[in-house]
C-alpha positions in Angstrom: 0.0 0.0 0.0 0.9 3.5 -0.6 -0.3 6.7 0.6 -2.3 9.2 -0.9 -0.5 8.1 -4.6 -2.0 9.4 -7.4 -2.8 7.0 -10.3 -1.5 10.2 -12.7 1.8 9.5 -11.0 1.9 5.8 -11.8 3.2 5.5 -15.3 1.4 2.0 -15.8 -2.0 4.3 -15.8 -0.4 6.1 -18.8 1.0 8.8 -17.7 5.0 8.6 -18.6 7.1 11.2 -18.4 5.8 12.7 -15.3 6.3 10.3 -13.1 8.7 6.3 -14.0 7.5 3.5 -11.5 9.0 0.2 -13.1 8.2 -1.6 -9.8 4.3 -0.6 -9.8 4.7 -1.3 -13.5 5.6 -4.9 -13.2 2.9 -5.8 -10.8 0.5 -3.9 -13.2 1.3 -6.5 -16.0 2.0 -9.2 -14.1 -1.2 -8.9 -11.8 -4.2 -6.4 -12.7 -4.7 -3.1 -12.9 -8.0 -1.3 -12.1 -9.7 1.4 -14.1 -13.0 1.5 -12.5 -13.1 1.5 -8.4 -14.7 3.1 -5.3 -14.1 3.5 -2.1 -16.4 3.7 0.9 -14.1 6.3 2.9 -11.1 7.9 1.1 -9.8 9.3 4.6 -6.4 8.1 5.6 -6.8 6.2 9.1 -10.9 5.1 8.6 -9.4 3.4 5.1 -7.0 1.1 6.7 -9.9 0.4 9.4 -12.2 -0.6 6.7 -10.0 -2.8 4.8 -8.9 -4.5 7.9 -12.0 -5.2 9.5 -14.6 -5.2 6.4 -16.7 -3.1 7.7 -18.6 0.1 6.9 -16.7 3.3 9.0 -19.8 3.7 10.8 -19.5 0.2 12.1 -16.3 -0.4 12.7 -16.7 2.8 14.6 -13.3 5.1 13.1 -15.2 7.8 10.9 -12.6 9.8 10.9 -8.9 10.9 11.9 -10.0 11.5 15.3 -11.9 9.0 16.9 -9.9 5.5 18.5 -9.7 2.8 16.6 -11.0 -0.6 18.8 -8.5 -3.2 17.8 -10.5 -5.9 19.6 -12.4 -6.4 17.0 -12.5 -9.1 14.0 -10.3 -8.1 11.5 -8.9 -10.3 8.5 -5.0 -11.1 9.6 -7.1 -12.7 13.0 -8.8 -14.7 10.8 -5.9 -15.9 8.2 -4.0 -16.2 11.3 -6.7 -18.6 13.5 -6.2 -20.5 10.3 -2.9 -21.3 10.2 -1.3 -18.1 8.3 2.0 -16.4 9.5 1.2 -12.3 9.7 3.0 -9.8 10.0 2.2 -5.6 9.4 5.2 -3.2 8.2 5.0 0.4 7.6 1.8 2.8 8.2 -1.4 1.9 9.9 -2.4 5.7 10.9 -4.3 3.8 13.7 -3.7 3.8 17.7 -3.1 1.0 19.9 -0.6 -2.2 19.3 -2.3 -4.0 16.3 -3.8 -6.9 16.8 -4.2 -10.1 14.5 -0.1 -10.1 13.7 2.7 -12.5 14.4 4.7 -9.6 13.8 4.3 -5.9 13.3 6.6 -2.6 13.1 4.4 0.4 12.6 4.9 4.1 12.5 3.9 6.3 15.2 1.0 8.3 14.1 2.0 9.9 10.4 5.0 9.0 10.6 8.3 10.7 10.1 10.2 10.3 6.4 13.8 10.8 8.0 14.6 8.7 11.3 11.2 7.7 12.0 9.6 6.5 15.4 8.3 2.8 15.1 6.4 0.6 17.3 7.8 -2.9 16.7 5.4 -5.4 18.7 4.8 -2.7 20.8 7.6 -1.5 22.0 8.8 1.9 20.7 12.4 2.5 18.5 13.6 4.8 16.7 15.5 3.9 13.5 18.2 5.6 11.5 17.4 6.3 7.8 14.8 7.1 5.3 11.6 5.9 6.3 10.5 3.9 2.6 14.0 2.1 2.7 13.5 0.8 6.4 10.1 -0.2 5.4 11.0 -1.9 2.7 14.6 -3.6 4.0 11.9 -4.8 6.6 9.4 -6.5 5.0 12.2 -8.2 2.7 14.1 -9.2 5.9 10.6 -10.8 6.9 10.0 -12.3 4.0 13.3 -14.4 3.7 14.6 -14.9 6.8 11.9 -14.6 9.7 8.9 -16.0 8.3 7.7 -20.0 8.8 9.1 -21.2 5.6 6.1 -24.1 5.9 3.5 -21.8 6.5 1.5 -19.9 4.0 1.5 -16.1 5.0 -0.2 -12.7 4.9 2.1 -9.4 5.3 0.7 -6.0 4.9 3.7 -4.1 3.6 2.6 -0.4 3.7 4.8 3.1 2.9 4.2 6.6 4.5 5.0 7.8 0.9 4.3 9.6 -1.6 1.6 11.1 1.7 3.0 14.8 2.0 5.0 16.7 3.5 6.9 14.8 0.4 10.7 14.7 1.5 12.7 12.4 -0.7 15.3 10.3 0.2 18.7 12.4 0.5 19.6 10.4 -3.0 16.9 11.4 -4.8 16.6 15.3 -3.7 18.0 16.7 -6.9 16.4 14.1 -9.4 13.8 16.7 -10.8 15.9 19.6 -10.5 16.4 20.0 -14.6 13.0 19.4 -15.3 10.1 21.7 -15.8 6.5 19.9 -15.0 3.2 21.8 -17.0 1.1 22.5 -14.0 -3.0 20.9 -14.4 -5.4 22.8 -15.4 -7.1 23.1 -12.2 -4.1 24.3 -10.7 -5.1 27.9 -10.5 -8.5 27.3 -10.2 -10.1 30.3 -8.3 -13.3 28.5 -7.7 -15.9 30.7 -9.4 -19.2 30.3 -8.6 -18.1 27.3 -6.1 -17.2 29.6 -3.1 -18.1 27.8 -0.7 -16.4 24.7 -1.4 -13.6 27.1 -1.0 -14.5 28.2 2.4 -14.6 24.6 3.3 -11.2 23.8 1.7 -9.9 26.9 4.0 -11.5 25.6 7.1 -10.6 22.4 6.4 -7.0 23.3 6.0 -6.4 25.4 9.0 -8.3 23.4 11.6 -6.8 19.5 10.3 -4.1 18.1 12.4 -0.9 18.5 10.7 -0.3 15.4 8.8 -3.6 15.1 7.1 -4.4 15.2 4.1 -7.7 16.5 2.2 -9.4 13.7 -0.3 -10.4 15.1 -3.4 
């Protein structure tokens, strides 16, 4: 999973040249892609809460950025795992408490931090040196070939903080796009004529969110 990653910056969806993801790529024609979906809440923590537990937000009870999330409930990695599965979750949940339903699990704290990020492995806080998509991904493949019950079939939920803003790169890639100049959308200086209050929303919305959020469009 990744975070708030637009399919117009995901060059399998067609859009090369503003954006080259060979890795997404592959999986796109090797697995599926998807041109037609919906979601049942866009919002970054209730998401994850939905696809865990398969419930509506208004069931499962997180609505929103705000409310706790009741890990006591039935979620799928419970079920895989009453069943004989090896779990494990690495990267960003967005949801308090210690997660339930995993063999293993290293999670960010909150948002997360893209440089020398805060994680709570099984529970117990750590703070690790590096760029946070690197760890994340040096974990899961650590997991995947060396901790993991060899004999057991398995379930891990491998999940990046990025591209979710405040967008830092890793210290490799900082200069990447410096000789190139990107045309702007065509919305991008939209002044919202005749949609005014949308635009008071979008102000409310962006001076009263806790930082980390993000808006869904």
């Amino acid at each position: 999973m990744s975070d708030d990653h637009a399919y117009q910056a995901i060059s399998a969806y067609g859009y090369k040249g503003l954006n080259e993801t060979p890795n997404i790529d592959r999986l796109a024609t090797e697995g599926a892609i998807f041109t037609k979906a919906c979601v049942t809440n866009s919002i970054c923590a209730p998401s994850r809460a939905v696809m865990l537990t398969g419930k509506h937000s208004f069931i499962n009870g997180k609505v929103d950025n705000m409310l706790p999330f009741n890990w006591d409930q039935e979620n799928f990695p419970k079920i895989l795992r009453a069943n004989g599965y090896q779990t494990a979750m690495i990267g960003k949940i967005h949801l308090d408490g210690i997660p339930q339903g995993f063999d293993f699990s290293m999670v960010l704290e909150g948002q997360g931090h893209y440089y020398n990020p805060d994680f709570f492995i099984d529970g117990e806080r750590k703070r690790i040196e590096g760029y946070c998509t690197e760890i994340i991904t040096e974990t899961a493949l650590d997991w995947l070939k060396n901790k993991r019950d060899q004999t057991k079939p398995f379930c891990l939920l491998y999940h990046q903080k990025a591209p979710h803003r405040n967008w830092l790169p890793a210290p490799k890639y900082v200069n990447l796009y410096d000789d190139v100049t990107f045309d702007p959308p065509a919305n991008y200086f939209d002044d919202y004529e005749g949609r005014e209050e949308q635009l008071m929303n979008r102000k409310w919305k962006l001076q009263h969110m806790p930082c980390g959020d993000t808006i869904s469009n």
